[in-house]
Every structure is written in C-alpha cells, then in structure tokens.
mmCIF file of the N, C-alpha and C atoms, coordinates in Angstrom:
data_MODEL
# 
_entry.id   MODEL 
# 
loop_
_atom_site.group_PDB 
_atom_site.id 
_atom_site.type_symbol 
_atom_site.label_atom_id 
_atom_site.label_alt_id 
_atom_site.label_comp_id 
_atom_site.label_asym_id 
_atom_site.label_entity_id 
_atom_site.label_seq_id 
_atom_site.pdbx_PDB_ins_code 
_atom_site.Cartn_x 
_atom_site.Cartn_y 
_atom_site.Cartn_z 
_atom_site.occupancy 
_atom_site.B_iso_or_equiv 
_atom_site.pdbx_formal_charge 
_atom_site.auth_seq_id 
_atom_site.auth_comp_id 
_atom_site.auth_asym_id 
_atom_site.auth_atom_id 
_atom_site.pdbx_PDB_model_num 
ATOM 1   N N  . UNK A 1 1  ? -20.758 -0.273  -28.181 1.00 0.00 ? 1  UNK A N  1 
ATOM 2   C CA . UNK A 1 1  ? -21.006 0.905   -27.374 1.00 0.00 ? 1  UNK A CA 1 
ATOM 3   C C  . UNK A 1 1  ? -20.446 2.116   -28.119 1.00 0.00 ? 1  UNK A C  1 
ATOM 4   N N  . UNK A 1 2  ? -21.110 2.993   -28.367 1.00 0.00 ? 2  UNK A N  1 
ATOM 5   C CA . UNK A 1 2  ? -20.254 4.554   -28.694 1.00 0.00 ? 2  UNK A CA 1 
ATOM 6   C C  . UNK A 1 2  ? -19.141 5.305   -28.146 1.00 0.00 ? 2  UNK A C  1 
ATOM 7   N N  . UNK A 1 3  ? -18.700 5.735   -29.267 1.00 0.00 ? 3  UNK A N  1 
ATOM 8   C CA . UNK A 1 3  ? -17.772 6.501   -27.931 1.00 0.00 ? 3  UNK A CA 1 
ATOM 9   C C  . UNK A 1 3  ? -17.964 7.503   -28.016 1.00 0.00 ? 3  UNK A C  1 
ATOM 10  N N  . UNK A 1 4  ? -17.951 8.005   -26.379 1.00 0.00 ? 4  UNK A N  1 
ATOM 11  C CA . UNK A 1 4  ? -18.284 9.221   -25.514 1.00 0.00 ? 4  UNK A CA 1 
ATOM 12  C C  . UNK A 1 4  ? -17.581 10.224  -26.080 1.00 0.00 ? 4  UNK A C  1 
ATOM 13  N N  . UNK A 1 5  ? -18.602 11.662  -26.122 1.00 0.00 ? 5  UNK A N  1 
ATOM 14  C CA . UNK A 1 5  ? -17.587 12.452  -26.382 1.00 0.00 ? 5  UNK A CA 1 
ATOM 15  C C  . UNK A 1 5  ? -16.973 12.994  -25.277 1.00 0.00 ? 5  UNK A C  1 
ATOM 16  N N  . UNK A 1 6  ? -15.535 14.157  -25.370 1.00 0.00 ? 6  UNK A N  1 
ATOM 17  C CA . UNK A 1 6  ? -15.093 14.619  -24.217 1.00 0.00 ? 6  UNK A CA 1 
ATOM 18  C C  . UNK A 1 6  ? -15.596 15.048  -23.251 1.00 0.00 ? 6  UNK A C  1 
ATOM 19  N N  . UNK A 1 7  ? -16.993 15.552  -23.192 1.00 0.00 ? 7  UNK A N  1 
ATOM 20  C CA . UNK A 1 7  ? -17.552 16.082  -21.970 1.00 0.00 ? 7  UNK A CA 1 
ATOM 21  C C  . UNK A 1 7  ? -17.988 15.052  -20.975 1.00 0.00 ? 7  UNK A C  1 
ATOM 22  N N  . UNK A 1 8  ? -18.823 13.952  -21.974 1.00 0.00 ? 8  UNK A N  1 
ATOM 23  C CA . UNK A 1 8  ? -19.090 12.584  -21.526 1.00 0.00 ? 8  UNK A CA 1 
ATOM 24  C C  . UNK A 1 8  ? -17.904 11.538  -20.562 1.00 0.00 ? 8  UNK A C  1 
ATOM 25  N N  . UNK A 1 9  ? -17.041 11.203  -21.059 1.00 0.00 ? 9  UNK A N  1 
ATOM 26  C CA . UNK A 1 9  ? -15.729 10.794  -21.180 1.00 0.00 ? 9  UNK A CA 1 
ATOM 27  C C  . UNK A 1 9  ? -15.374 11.243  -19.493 1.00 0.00 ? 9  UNK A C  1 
ATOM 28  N N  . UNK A 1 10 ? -15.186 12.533  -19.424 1.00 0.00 ? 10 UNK A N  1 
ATOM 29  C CA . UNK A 1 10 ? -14.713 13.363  -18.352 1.00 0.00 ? 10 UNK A CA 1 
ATOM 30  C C  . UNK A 1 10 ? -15.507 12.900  -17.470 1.00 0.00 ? 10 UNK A C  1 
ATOM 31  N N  . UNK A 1 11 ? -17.042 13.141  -17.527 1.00 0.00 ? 11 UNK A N  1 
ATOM 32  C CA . UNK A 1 11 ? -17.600 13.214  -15.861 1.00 0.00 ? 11 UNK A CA 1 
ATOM 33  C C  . UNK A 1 11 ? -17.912 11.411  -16.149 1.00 0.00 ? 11 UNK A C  1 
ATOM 34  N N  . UNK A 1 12 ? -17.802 10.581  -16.717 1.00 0.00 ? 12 UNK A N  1 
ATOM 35  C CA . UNK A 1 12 ? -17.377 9.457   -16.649 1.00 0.00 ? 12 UNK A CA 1 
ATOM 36  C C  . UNK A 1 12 ? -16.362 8.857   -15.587 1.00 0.00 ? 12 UNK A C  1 
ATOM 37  N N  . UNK A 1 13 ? -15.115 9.631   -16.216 1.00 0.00 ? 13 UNK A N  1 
ATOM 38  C CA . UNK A 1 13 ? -13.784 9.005   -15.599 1.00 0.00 ? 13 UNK A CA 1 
ATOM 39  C C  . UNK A 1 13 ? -13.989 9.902   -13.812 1.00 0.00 ? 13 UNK A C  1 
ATOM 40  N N  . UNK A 1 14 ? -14.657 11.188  -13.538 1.00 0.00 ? 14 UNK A N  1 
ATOM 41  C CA . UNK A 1 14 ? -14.810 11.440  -12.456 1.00 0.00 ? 14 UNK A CA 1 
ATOM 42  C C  . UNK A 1 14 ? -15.960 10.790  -11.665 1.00 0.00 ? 14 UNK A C  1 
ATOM 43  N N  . UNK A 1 15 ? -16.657 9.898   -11.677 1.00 0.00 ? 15 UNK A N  1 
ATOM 44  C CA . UNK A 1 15 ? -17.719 8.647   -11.482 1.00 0.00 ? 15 UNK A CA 1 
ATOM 45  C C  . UNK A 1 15 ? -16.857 7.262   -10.863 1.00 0.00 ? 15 UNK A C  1 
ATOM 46  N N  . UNK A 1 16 ? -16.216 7.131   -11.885 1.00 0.00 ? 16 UNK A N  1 
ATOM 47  C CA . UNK A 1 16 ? -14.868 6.047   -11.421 1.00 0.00 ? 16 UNK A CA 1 
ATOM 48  C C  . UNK A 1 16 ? -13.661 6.367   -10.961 1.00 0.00 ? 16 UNK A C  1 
ATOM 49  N N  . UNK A 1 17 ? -13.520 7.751   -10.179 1.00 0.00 ? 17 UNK A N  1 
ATOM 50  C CA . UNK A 1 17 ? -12.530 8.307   -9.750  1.00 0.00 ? 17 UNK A CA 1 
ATOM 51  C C  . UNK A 1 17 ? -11.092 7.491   -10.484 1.00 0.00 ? 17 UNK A C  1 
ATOM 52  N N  . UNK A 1 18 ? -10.903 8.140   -12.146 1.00 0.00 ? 18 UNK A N  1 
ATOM 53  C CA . UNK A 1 18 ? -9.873  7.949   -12.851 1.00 0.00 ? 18 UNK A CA 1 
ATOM 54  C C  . UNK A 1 18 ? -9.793  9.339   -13.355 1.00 0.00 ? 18 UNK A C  1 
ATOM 55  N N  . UNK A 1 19 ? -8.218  9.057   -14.165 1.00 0.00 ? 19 UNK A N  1 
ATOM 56  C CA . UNK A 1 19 ? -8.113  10.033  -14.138 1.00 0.00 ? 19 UNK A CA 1 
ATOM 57  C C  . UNK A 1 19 ? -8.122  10.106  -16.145 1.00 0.00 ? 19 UNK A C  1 
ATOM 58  N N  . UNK A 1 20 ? -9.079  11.299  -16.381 1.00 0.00 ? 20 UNK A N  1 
ATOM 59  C CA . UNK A 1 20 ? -8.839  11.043  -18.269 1.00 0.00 ? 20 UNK A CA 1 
ATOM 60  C C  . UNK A 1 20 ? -7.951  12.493  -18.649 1.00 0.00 ? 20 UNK A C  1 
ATOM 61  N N  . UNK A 1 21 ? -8.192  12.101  -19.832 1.00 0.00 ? 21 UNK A N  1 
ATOM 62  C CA . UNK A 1 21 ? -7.181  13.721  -20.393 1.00 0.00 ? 21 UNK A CA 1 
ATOM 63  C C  . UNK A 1 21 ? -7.309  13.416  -21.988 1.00 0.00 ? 21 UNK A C  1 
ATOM 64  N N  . UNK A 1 22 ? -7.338  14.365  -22.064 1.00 0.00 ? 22 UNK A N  1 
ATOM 65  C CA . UNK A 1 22 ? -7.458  14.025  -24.210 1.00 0.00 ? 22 UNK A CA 1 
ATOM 66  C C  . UNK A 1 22 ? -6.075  13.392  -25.047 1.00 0.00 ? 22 UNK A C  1 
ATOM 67  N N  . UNK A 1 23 ? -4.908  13.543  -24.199 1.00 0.00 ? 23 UNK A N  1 
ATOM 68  C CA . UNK A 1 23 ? -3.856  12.769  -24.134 1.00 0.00 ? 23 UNK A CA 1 
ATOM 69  C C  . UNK A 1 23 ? -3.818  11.316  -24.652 1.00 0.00 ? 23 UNK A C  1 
ATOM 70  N N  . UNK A 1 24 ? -4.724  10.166  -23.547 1.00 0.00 ? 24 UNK A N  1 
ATOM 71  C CA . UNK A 1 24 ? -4.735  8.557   -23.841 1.00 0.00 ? 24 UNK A CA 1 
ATOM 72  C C  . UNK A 1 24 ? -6.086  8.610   -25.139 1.00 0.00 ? 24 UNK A C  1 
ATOM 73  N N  . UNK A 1 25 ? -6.466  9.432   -25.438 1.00 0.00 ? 25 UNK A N  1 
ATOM 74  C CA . UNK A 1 25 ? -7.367  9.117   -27.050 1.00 0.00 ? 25 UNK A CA 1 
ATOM 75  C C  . UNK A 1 25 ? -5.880  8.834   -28.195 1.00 0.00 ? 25 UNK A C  1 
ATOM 76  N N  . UNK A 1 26 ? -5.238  9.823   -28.118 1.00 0.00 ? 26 UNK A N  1 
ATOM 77  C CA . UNK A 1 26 ? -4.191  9.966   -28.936 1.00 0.00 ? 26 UNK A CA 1 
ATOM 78  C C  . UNK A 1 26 ? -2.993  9.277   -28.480 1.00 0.00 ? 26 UNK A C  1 
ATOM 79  N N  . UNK A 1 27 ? -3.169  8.436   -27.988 1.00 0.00 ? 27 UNK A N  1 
ATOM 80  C CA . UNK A 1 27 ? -1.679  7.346   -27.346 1.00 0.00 ? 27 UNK A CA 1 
ATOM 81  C C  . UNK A 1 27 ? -1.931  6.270   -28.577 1.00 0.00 ? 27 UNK A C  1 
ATOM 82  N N  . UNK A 1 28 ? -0.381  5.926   -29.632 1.00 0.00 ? 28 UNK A N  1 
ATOM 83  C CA . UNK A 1 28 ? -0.908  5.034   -30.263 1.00 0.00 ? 28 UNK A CA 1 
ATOM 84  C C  . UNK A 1 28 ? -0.829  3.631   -28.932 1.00 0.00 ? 28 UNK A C  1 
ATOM 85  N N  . UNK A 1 29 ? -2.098  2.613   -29.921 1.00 0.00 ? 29 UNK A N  1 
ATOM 86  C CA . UNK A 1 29 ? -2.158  1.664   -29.169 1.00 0.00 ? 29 UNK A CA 1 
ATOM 87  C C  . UNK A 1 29 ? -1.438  0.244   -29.768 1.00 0.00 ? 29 UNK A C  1 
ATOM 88  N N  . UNK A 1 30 ? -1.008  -0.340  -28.562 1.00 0.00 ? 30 UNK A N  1 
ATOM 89  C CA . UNK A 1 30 ? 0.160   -1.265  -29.222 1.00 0.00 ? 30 UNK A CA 1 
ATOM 90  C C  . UNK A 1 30 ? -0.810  -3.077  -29.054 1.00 0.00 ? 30 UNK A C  1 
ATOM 91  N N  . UNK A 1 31 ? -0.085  -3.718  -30.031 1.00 0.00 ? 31 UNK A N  1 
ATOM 92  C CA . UNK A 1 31 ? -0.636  -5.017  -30.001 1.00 0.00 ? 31 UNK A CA 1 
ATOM 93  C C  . UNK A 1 31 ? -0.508  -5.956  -29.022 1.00 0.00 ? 31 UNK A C  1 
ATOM 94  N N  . UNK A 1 32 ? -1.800  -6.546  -29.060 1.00 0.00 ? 32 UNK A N  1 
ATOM 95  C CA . UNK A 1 32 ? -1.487  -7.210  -27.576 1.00 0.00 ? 32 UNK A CA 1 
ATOM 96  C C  . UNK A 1 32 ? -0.543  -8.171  -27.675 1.00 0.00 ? 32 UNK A C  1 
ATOM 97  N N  . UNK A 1 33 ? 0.603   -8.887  -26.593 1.00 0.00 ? 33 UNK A N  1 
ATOM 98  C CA . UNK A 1 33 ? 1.585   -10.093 -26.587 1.00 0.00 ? 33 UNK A CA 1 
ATOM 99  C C  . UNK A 1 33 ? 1.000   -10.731 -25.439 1.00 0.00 ? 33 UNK A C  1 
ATOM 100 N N  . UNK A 1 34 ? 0.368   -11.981 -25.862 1.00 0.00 ? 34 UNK A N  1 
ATOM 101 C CA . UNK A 1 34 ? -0.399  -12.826 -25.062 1.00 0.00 ? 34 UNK A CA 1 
ATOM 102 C C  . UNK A 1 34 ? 1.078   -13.598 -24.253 1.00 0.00 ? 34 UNK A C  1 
ATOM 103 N N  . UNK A 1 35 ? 1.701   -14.294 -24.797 1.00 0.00 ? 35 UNK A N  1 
ATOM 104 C CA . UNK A 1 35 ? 3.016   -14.674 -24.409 1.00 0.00 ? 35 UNK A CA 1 
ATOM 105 C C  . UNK A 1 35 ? 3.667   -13.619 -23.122 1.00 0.00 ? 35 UNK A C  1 
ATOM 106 N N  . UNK A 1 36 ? 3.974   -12.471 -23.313 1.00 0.00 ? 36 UNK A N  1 
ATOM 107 C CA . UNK A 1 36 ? 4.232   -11.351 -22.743 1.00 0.00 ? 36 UNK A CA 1 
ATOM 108 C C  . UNK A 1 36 ? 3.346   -11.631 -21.353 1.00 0.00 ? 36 UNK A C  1 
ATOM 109 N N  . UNK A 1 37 ? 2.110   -11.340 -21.920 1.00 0.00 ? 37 UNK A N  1 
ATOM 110 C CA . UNK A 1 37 ? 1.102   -11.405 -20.559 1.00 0.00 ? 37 UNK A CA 1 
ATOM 111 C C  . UNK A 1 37 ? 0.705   -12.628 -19.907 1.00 0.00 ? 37 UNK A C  1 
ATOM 112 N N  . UNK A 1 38 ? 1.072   -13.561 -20.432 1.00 0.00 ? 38 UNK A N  1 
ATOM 113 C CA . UNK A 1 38 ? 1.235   -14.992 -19.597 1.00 0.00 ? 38 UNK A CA 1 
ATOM 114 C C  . UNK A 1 38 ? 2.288   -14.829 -18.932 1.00 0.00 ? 38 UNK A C  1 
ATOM 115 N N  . UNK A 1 39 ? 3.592   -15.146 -19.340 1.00 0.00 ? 39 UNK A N  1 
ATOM 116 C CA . UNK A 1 39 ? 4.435   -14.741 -18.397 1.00 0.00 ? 39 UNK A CA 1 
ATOM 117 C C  . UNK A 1 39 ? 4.414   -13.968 -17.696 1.00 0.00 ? 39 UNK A C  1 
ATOM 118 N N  . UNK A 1 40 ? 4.231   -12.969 -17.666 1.00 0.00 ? 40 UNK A N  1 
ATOM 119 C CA . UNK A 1 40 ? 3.675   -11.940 -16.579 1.00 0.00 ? 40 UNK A CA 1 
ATOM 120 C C  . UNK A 1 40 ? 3.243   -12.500 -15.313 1.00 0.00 ? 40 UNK A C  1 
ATOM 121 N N  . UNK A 1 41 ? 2.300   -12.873 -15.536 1.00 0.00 ? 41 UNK A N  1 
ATOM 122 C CA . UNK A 1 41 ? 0.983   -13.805 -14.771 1.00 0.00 ? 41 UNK A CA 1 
ATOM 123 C C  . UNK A 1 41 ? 1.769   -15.127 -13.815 1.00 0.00 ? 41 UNK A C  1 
ATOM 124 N N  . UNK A 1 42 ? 2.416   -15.619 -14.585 1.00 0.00 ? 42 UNK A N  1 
ATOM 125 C CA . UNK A 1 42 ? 3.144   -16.687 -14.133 1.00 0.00 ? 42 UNK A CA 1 
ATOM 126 C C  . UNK A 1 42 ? 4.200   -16.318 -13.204 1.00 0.00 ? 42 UNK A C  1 
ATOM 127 N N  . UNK A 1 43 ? 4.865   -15.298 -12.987 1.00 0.00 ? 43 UNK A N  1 
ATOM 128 C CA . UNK A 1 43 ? 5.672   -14.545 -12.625 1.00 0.00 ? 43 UNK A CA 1 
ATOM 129 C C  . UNK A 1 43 ? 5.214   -13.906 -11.236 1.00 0.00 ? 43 UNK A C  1 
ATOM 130 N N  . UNK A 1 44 ? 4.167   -13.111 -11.378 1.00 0.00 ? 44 UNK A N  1 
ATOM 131 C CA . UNK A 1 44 ? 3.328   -12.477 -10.342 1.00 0.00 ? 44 UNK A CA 1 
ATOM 132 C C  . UNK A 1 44 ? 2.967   -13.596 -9.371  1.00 0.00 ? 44 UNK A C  1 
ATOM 133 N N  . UNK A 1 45 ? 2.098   -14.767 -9.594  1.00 0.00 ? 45 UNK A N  1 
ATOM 134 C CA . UNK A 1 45 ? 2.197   -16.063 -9.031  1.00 0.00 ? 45 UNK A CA 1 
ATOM 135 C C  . UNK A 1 45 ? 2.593   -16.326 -8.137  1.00 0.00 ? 45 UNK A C  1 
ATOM 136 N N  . UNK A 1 46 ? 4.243   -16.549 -8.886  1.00 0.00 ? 46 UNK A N  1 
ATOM 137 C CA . UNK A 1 46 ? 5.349   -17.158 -8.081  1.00 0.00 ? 46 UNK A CA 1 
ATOM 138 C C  . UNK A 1 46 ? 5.567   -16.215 -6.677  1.00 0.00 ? 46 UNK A C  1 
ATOM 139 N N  . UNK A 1 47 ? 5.670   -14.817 -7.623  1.00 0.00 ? 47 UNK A N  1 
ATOM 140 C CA . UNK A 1 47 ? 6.070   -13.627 -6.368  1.00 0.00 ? 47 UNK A CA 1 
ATOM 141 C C  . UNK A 1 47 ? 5.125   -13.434 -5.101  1.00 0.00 ? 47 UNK A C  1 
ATOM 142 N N  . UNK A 1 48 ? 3.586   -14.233 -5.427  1.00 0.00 ? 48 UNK A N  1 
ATOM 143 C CA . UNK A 1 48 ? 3.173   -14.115 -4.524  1.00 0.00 ? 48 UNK A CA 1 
ATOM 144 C C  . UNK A 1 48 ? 3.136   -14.941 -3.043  1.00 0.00 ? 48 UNK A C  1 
ATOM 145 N N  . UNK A 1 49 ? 4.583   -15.972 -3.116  1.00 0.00 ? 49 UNK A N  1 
ATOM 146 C CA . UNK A 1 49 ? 4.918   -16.189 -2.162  1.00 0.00 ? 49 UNK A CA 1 
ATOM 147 C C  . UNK A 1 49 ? 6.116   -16.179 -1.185  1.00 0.00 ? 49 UNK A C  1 
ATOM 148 N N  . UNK A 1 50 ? 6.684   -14.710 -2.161  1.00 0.00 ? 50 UNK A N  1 
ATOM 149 C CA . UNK A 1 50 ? 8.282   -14.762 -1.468  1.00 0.00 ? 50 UNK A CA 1 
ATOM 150 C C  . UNK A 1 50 ? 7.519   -13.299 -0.576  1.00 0.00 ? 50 UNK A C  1 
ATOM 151 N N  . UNK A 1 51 ? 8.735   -12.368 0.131   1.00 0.00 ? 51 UNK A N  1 
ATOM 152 C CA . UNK A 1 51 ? 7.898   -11.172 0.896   1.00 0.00 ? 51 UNK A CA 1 
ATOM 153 C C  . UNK A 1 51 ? 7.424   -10.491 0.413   1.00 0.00 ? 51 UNK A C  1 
ATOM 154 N N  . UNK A 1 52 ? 6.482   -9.410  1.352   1.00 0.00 ? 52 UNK A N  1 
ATOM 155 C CA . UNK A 1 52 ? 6.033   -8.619  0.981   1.00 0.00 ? 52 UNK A CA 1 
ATOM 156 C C  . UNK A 1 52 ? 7.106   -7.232  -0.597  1.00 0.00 ? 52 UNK A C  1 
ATOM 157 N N  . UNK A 1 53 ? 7.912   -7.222  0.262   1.00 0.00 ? 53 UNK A N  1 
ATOM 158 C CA . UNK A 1 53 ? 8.944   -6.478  -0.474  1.00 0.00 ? 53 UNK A CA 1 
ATOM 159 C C  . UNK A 1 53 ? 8.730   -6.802  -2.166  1.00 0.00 ? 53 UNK A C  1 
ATOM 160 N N  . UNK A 1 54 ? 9.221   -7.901  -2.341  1.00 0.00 ? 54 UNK A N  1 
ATOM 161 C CA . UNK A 1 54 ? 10.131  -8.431  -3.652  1.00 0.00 ? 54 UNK A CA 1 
ATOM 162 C C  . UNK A 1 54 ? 8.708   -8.441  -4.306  1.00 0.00 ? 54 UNK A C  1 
ATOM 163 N N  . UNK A 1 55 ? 7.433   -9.336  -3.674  1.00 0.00 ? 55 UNK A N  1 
ATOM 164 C CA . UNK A 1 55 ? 6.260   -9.136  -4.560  1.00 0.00 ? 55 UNK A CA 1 
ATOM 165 C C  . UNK A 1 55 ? 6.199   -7.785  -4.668  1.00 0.00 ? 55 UNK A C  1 
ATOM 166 N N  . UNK A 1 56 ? 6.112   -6.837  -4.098  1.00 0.00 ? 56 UNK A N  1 
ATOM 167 C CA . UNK A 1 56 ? 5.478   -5.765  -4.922  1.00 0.00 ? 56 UNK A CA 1 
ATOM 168 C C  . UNK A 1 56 ? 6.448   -4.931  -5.799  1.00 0.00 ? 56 UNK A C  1 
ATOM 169 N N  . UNK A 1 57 ? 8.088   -5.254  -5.486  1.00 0.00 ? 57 UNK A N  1 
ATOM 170 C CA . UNK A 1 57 ? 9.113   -5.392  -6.730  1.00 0.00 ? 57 UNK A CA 1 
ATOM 171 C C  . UNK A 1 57 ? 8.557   -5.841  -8.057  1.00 0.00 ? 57 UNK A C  1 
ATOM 172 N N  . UNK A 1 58 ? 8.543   -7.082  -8.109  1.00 0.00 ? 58 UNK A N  1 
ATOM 173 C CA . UNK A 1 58 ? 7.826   -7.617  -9.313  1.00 0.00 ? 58 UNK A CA 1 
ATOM 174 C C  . UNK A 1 58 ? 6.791   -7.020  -9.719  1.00 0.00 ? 58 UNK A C  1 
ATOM 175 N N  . UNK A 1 59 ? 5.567   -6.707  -9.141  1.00 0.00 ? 59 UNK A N  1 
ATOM 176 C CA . UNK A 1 59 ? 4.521   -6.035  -9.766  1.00 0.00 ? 59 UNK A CA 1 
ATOM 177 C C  . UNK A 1 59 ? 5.011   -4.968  -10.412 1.00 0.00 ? 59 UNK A C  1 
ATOM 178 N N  . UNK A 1 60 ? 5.523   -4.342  -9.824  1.00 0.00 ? 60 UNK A N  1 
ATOM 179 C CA . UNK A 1 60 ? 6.081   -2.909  -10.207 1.00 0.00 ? 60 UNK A CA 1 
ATOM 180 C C  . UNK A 1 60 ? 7.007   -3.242  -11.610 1.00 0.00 ? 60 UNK A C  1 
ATOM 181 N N  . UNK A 1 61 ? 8.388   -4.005  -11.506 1.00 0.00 ? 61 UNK A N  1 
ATOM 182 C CA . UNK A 1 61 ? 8.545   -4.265  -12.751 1.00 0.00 ? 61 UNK A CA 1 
ATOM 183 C C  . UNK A 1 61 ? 7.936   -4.668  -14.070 1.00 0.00 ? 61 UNK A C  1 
ATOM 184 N N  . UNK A 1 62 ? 6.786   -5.939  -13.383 1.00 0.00 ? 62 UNK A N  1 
ATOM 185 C CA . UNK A 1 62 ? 6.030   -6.291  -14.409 1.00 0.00 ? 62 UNK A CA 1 
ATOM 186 C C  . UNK A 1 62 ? 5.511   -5.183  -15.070 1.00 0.00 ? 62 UNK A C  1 
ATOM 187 N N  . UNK A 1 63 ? 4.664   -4.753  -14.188 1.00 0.00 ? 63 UNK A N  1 
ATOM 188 C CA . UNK A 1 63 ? 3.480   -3.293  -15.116 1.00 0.00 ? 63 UNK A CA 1 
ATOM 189 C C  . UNK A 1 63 ? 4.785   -2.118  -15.301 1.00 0.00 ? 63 UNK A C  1 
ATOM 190 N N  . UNK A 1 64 ? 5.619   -1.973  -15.265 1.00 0.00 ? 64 UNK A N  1 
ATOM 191 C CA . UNK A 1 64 ? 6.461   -1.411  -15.958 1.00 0.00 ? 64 UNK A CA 1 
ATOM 192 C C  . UNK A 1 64 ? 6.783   -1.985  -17.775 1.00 0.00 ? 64 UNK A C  1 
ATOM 193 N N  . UNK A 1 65 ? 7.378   -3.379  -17.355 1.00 0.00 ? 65 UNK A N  1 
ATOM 194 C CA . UNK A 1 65 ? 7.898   -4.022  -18.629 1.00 0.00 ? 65 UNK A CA 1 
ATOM 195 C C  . UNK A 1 65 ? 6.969   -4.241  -19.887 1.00 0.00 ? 65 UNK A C  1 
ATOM 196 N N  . UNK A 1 66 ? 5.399   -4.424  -18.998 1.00 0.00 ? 66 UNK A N  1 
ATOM 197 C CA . UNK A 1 66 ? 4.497   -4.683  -20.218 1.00 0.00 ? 66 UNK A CA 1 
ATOM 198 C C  . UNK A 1 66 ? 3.677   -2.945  -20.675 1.00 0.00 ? 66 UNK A C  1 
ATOM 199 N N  . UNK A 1 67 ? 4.176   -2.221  -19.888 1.00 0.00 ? 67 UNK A N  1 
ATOM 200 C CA . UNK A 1 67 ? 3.769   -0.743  -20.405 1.00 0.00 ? 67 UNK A CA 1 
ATOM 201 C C  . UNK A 1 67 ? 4.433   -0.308  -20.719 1.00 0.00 ? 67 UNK A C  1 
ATOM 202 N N  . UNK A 1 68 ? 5.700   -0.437  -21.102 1.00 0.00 ? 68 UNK A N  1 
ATOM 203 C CA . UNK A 1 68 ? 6.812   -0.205  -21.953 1.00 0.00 ? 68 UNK A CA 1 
ATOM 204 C C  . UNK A 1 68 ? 6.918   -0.711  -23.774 1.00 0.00 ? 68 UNK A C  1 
ATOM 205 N N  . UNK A 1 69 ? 6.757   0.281   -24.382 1.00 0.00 ? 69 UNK A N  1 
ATOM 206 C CA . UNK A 1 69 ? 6.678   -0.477  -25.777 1.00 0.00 ? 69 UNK A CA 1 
ATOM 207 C C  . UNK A 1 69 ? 8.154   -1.128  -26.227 1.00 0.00 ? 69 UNK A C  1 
ATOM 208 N N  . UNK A 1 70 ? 8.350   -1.931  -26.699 1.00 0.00 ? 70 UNK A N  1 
ATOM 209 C CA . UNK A 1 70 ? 9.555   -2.633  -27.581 1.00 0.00 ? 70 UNK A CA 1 
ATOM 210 C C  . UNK A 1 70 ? 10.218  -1.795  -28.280 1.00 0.00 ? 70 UNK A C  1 
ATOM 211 N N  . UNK A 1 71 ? 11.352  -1.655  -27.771 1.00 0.00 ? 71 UNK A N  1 
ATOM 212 C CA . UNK A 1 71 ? 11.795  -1.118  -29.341 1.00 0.00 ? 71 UNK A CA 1 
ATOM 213 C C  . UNK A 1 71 ? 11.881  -1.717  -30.303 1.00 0.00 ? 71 UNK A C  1 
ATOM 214 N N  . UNK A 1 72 ? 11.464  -1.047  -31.510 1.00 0.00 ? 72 UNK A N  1 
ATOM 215 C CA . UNK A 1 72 ? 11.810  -1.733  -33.341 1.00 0.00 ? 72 UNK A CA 1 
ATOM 216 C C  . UNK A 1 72 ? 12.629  -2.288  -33.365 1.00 0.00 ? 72 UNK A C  1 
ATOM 217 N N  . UNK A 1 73 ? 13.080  -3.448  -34.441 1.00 0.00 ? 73 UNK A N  1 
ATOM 218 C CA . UNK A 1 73 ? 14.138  -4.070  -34.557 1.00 0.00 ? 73 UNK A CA 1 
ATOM 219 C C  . UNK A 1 73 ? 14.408  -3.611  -35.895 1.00 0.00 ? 73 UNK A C  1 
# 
C-alpha cells in the first residue's frame, strides 16, 4: 500500500476518529519483543479474572511497560 500523503493521512485518521499529527511519522520505531508481548498477553489473561479494579491496573501498566522504550545498556 502507499503511503498517504499528509493531507490524505489527516482526513483518513478523521474517518477513524484517531487522532494523527506529523509527530508519529517521525517517532523512531522500536523492535518488536515477541517475548515482551507474550507475556503481556499472559498477564492480561490472568487479570481478567481478579476485579474490575486491578484488571484495568494491569492493562494500564501493561500498555504503559510495552510503550515504554528500554533503556540502553
């Protein structure tokens, strides 16, 4: 598929009521950690049978932890 230019792009992301900005073109993009995102998954799971509360704790941490880049070692 091509990619859209900015005008495109825009009334795109207003179609799918998201939100774009010329900002996430220029976000570097980081490698995926399949490991990372399994656990994740496995995690979310579990949370989905303790309360309401703590599951959506976890979500929240999760999509925090995996949108968080690593620091370098």
């Amino acid at each position: 598929m091509p990619r859209l230019s900015p005008p495109d792009a825009a009334s795109d992301a207003q179609r799918a009521h998201t939100l774009a900005t010329g900002k996430l073109e220029t976000r570097p993009q980081c490698a995926p950690d399949y490991a990372a995102e399994n656990e994740a998954l496995h995690a979310l799971a579990k949370a989905l049978t303790a309360p309401d509360a703590v599951m959506l704790q976890t979500l929240a941490d999760t999509a925090l932890a995996l949108a968080t880049p690593a620091a370098p070692e």
